[in-house]
C-alpha positions in Angstrom: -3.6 12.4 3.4 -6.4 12.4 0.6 -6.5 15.4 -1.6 -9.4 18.0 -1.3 -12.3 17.3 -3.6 -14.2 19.7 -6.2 -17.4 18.3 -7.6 -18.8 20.1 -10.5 -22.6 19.7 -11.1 -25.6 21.0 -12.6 -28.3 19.9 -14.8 -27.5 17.9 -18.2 -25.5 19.6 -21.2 -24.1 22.6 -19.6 -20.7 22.0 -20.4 -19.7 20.3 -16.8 -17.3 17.5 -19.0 -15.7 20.3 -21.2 -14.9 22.5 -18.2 -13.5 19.3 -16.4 -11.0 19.1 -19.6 -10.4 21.9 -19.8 -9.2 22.1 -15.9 -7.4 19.1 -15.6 -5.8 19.6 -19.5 -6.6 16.6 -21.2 -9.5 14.5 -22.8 -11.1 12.8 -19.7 -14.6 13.0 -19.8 -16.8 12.2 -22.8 -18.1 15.1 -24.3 -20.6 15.0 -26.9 -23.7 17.1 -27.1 -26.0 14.9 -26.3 -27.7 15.1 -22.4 -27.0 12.3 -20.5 -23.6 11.0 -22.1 -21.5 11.5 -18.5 -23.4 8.9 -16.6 -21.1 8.1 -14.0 -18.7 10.4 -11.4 -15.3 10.7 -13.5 -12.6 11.9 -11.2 -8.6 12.8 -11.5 -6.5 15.6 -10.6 -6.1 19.3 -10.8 -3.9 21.8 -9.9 -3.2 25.5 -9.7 -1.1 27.8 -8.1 0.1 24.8 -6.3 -3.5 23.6 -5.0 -3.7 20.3 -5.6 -7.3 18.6 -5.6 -9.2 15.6 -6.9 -12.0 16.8 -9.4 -14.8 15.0 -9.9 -17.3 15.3 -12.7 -20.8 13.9 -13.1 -23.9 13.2 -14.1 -26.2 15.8 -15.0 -28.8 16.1 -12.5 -32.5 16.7 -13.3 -34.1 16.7 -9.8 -37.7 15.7 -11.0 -37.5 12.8 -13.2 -39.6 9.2 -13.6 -36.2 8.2 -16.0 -34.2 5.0 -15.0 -31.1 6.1 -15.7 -31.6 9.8 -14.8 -32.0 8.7 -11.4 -29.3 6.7 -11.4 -27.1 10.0 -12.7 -29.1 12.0 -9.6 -27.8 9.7 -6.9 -24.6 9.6 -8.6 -24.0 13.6 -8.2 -25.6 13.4 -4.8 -22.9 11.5 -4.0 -20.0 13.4 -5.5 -21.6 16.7 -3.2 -21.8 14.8 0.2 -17.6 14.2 -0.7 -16.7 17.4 -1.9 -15.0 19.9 -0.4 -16.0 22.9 -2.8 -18.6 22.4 -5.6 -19.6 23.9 -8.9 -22.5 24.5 -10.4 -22.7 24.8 -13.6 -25.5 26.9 -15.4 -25.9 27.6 -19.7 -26.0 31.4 -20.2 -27.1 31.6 -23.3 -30.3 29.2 -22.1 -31.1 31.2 -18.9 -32.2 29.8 -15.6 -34.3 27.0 -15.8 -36.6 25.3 -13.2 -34.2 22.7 -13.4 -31.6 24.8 -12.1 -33.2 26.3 -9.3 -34.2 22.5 -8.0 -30.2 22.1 -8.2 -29.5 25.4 -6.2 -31.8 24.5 -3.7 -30.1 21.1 -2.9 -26.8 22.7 -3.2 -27.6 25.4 -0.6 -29.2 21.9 1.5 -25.4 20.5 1.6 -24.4 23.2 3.2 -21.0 23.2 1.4 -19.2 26.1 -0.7 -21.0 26.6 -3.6 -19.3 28.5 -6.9 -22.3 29.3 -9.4 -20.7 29.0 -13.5 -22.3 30.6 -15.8 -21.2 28.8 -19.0 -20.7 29.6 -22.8 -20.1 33.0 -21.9 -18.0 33.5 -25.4 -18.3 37.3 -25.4 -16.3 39.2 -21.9 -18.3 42.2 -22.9 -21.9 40.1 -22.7 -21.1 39.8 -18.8 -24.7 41.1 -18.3 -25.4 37.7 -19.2 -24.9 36.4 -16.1 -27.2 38.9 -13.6 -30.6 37.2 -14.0 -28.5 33.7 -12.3 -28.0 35.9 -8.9 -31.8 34.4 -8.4 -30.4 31.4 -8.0 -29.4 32.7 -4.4 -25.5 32.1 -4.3 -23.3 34.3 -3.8 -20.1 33.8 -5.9 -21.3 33.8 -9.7 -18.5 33.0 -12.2 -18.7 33.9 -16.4 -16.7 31.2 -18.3 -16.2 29.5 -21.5 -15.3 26.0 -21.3 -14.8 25.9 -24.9 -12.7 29.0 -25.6 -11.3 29.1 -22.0 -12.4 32.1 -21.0 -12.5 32.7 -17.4 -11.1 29.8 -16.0 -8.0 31.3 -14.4 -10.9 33.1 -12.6 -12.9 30.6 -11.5 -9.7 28.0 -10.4 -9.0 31.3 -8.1 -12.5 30.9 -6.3 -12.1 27.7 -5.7 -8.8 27.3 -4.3 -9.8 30.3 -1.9 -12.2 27.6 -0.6 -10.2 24.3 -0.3 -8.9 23.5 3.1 -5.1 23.6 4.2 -3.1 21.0 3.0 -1.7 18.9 4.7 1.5 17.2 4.5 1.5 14.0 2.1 2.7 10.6 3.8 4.7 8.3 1.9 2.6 5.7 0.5 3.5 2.3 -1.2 3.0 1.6 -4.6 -0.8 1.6 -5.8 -1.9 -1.0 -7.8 -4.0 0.3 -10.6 -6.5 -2.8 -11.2 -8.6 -2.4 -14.6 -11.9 -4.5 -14.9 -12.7 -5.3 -18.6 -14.5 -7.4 -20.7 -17.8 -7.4 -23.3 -20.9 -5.2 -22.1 -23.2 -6.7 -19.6 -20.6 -9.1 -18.6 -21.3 -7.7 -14.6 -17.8 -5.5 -14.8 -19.9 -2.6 -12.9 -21.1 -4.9 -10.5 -18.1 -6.8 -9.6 -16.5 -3.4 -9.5 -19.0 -2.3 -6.4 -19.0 -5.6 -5.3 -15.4 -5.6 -4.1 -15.9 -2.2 -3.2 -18.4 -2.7 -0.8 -20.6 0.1 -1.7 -23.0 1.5 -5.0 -19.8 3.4 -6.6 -20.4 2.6 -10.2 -23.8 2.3 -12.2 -25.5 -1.5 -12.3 -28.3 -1.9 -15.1 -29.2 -5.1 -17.2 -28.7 -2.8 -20.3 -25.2 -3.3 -22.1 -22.9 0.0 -22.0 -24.4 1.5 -18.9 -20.9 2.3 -18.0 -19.4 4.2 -21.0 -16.6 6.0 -19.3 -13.5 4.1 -17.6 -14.2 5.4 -14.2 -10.9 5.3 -11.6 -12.1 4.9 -7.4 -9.0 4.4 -5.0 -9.2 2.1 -2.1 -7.2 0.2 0.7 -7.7 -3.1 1.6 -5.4 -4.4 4.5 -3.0 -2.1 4.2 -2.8 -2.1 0.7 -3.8 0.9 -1.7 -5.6 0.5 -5.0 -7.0 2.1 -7.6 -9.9 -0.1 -9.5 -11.2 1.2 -13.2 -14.2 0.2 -14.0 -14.1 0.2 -17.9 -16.6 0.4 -20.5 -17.6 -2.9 -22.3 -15.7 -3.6 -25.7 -18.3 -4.8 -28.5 -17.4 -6.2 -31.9 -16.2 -3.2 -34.0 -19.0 -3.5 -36.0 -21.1 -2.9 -33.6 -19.5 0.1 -32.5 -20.5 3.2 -34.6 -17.5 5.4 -36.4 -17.5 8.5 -34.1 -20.1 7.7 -31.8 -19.3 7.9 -27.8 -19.3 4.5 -27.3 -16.5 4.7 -29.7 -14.6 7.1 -27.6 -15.8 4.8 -24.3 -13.8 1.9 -26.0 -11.0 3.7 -26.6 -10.5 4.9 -22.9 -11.5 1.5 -21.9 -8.0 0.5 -23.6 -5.9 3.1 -21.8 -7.3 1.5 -18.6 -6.0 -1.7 -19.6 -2.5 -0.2 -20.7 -1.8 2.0 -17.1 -2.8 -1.0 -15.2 -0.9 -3.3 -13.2 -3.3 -6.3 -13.2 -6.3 -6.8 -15.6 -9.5 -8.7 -14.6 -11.0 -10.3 -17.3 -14.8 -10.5 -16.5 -16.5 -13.3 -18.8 -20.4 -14.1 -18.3 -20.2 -17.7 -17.1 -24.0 -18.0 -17.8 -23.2 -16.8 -21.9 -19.8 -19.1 -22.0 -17.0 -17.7 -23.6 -17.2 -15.1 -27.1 -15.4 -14.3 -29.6 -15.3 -10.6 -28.0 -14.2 -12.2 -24.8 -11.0 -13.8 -26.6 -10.1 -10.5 -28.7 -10.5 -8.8 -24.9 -8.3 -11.3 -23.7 -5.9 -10.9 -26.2 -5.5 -7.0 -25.7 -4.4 -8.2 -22.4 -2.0 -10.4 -23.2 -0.4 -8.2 -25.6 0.1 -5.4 -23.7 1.6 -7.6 -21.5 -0.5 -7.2 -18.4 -0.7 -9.7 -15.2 -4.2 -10.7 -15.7 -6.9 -13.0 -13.7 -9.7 -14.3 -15.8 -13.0 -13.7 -13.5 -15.8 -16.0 -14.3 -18.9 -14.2 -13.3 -22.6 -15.4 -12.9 -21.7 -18.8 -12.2 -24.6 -18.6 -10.1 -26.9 -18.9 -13.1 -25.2 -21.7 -14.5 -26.8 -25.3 -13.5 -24.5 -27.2 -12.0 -23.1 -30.8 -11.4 -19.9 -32.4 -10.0 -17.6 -31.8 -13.4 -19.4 -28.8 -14.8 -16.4 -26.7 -13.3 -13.5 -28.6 -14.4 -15.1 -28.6 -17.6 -16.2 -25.0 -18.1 -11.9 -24.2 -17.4 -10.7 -26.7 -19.7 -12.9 -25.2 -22.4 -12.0 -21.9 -21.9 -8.3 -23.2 -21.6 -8.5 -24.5 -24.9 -10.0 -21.6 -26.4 -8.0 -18.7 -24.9 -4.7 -21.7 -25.5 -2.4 -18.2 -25.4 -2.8 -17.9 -22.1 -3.2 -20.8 -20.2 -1.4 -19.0 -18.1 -3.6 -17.1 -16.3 -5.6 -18.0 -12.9 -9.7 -19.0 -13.3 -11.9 -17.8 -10.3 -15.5 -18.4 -10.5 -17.8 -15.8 -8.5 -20.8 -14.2 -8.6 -20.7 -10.1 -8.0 -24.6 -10.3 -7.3 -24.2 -12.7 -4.1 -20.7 -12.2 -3.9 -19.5 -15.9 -4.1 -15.8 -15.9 -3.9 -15.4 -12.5 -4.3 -12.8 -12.3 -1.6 -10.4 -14.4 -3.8 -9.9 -11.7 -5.9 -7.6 -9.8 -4.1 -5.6 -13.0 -3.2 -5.2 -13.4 -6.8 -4.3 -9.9 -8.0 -1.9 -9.9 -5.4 -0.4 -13.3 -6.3 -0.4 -12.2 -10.6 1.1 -9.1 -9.4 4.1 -10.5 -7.0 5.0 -12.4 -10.2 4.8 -10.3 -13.3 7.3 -7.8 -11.2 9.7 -11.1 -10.2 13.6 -10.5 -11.3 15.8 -13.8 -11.7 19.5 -13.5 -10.9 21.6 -13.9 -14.2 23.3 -16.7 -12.4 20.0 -18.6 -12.1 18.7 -17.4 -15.1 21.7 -19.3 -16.9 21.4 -22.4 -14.9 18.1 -23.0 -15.7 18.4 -21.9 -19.7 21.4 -24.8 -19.6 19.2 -27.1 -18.2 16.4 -26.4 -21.0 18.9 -27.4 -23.9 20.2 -30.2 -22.4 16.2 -31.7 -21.9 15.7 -30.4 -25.6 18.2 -29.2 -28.4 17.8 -26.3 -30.3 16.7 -26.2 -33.9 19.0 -26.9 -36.5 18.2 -25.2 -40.0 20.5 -25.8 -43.1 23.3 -27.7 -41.2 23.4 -24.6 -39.0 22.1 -24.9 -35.2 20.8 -22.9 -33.2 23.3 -22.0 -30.3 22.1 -19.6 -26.6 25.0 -18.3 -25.6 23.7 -16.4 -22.4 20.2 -14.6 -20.9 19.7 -11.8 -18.9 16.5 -10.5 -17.4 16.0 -6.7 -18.5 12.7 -5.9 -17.5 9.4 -6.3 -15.6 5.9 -5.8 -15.9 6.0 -8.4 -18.0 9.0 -10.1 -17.1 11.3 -9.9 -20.2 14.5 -11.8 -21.0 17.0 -11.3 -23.5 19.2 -14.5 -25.0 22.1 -13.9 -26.8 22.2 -16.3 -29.8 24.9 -17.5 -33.2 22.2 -16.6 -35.6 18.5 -15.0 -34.6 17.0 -16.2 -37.6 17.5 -20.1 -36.6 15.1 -19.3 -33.1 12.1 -20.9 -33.7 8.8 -20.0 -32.5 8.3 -23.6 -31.3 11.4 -23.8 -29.3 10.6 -20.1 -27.9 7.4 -21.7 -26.5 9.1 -24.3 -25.0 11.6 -22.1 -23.1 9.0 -20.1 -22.0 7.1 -23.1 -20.6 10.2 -24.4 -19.3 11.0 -20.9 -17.7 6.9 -21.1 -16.2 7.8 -24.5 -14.9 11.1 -23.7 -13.3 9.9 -19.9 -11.7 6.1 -19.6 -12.0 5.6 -16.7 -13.4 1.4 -17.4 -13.2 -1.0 -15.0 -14.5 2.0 -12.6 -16.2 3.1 -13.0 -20.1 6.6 -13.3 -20.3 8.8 -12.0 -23.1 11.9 -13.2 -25.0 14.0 -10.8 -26.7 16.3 -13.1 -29.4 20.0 -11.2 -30.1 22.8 -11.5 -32.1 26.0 -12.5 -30.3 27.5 -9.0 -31.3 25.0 -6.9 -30.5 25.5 -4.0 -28.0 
């Protein structure tokens, strides 16, 4: 069964992503002090006193506003309330209340859901009179916290548990597939991301780095479960300034890529490939993920008969390290093969967690010398003695040789191509371990 939900909310720059850290114990959310700089819902786990729940932060809400991307962060939160279970509101003490805050209350009291009013940077416990002017606000259970200095939290995590529902038992699930969606900025990560969601989850704007967070939503999709992150796009470093949040957004949108199963490589199809596209690739490949490259926008490209065949081999000869990986050509916007997608995650998948029996492993690493004999160097060749698969995720062999030094890279290539043509292994890197006879 799905975990209760706590949505914390209030207007911008209250402190709603440093008591979300704070809660949950790590570095999540962006926090910079700067209004605005949560844009999208940012969700994962909390617990205490053996409550488990999903919390969610968001957007700052500022109810009256003509800005773009204000309402955007509005509709956002509005969201996060109609799915929680409990919420939070969180208010600045040292500011006061605000009109702002009362237009919050008032839509909070609306949902008809339990409502827990923080009163934030609260730094002093004997400056609790701080808090009496927020009773105004008209809800009952008003909170005094720090986020910063942690002050009160024990406190607050007490009120809201009171409020979650039961649990209920867990069922045993199957393995969720975490599926991280990367590539430059304005490539159409967000909306491929809602796209195969089938609802507005993430943030859509024509402006690069809309998304700056790496944002998680779990979903099922014929029985399977998944959890998509939608990451922030990855610019040229010089573009990215030392210390600013996008700096911080490209750094989480690297963890995405590293605790994911499959990555989807989004490339504009209407901008052709970058050099930011194959250094995006190439993180990827190295952290030796199953990827799919996704081709997006090839609804803007003018077409004729060969224009596909020859938009692959180009990017085929440009990304030549992994030639590899499955091409799909969509369009999020219209949602032009779209579908095949899933078909291909599932495929990449099935194969970067393959195992071949040491038996048949063996047979096939015979059959590769005999086709082509190993290197020679010095009147001294190259001799495998055995292989053994050791791992997965990527797949990852090791071959017991005479002398390591005599492995070539050119011959490593060719057993892995000759191990790709022999098992498949599409869309996954694969990895050779070279040892010494009498290593243990």
């Amino acid at each position: 069964m799905s975990q209760p939900m706590v949505a914390i909310v209030g207007r911008p720059n209250v402190g709603k992503s440093t008591l979300f850290n704070r809660i949950v114990g790590k570095r999540i959310s962006i926090v910079e002090d700067t209004p605005g700089v949560t844009r999208d819902r940012i969700i994962a786990d909390g617990e205490w006193n053996r409550h488990v729940f999903s919390l969610v932060d968001t957007g700052g809400i500022e109810p009256d506003t003509d800005n773009a991307m204000m309402a955007y962060m509005r509709e956002q939160a509005q969201l996060a309330i109609s799915m929680a279970d409990v919420v939070v509101m969180m208010t600045d003490g040292k500011t006061g209340v605000t009109v702002d805050d009362h237009m919050v209350a008032d839509l909070l009291r609306r949902s008809k859901k339990p409502v827990i009013l923080c009163v934030n940077k609260v730094d002093n416990p004997q400056r609790e009179d701080m808090i009496y002017e927020f009773y105004e606000l008209g809800l009952e259970c008003v909170m005094p916290v720090s986020a910063t200095l942690g002050l009160g939290i024990g406190d607050l995590l007490d009120e809201i548990t009171q409020r979650l529902p039961e649990p209920q038992q867990a069922e045993e699930k199957e393995h969720r597939l975490a599926i991280a969606v990367v590539g430059k900025p304005n490539a159409g990560k967000s909306s491929l991301t809602n796209a195969i969601l089938g609802q507005y989850r993430t943030i859509v704007s024509d402006v690069p780095g809309t998304t700056r967070d790496a944002i998680d939503t779990d979903f099922t999709r014929d029985g399977q479960e998944y959890t998509i992150i939608d990451t922030a796009g990855m610019r040229r470093k010089r573009s990215v300034e030392e210390g600013s949040v996008e700096r911080f957004a490209v750094i989480r949108a690297i963890a995405a890529v590293k605790r994911s199963d499959v990555t989807l490589i989004v490339i504009d199809g209407a901008a052709g490939l970058t050099e930011q596209d194959v250094k995006v690739a190439a993180l990827a490949h190295e952290e030796g993920k199953a990827c799919v490259l996704v081709i997006n926008k090839w609804d803007l490209v003018e077409k004729d008969t060969y224009t596909m065949d020859v938009f692959r081999k180009a990017i085929y000869t440009d990304l030549a390290f992994m030639s590899y990986v499955p091409m799909v050509f969509i369009s999020a916007k219209t949602g032009l093969r779209v579908n095949r997608i899933f078909d291909l995650i599932t495929h990449v998948y099935g194969q970067s967690v393959m195992r071949i029996s040491t038996g048949m492993l063996n047979e096939v690493l015979n059959e590769a010398i005999a086709a082509v004999e190993p290197p020679s160097d010095k009147g001294r060749r190259l001799k495998i003695l055995y292989g053994t698969q050791v791992a997965i995720q990527p797949p990852t062999f090791v071959l017991f040789v005479n002398e390591p030094s005599l492995m070539h890279f050119s011959y490593q290539r060719y057993l892995e191509n000759y191990f790709r043509k022999t098992f498949g292994f599409e869309g996954t890197p694969i990895r050779f371990i070279i040892r010494k006879r009498d290593d243990k």
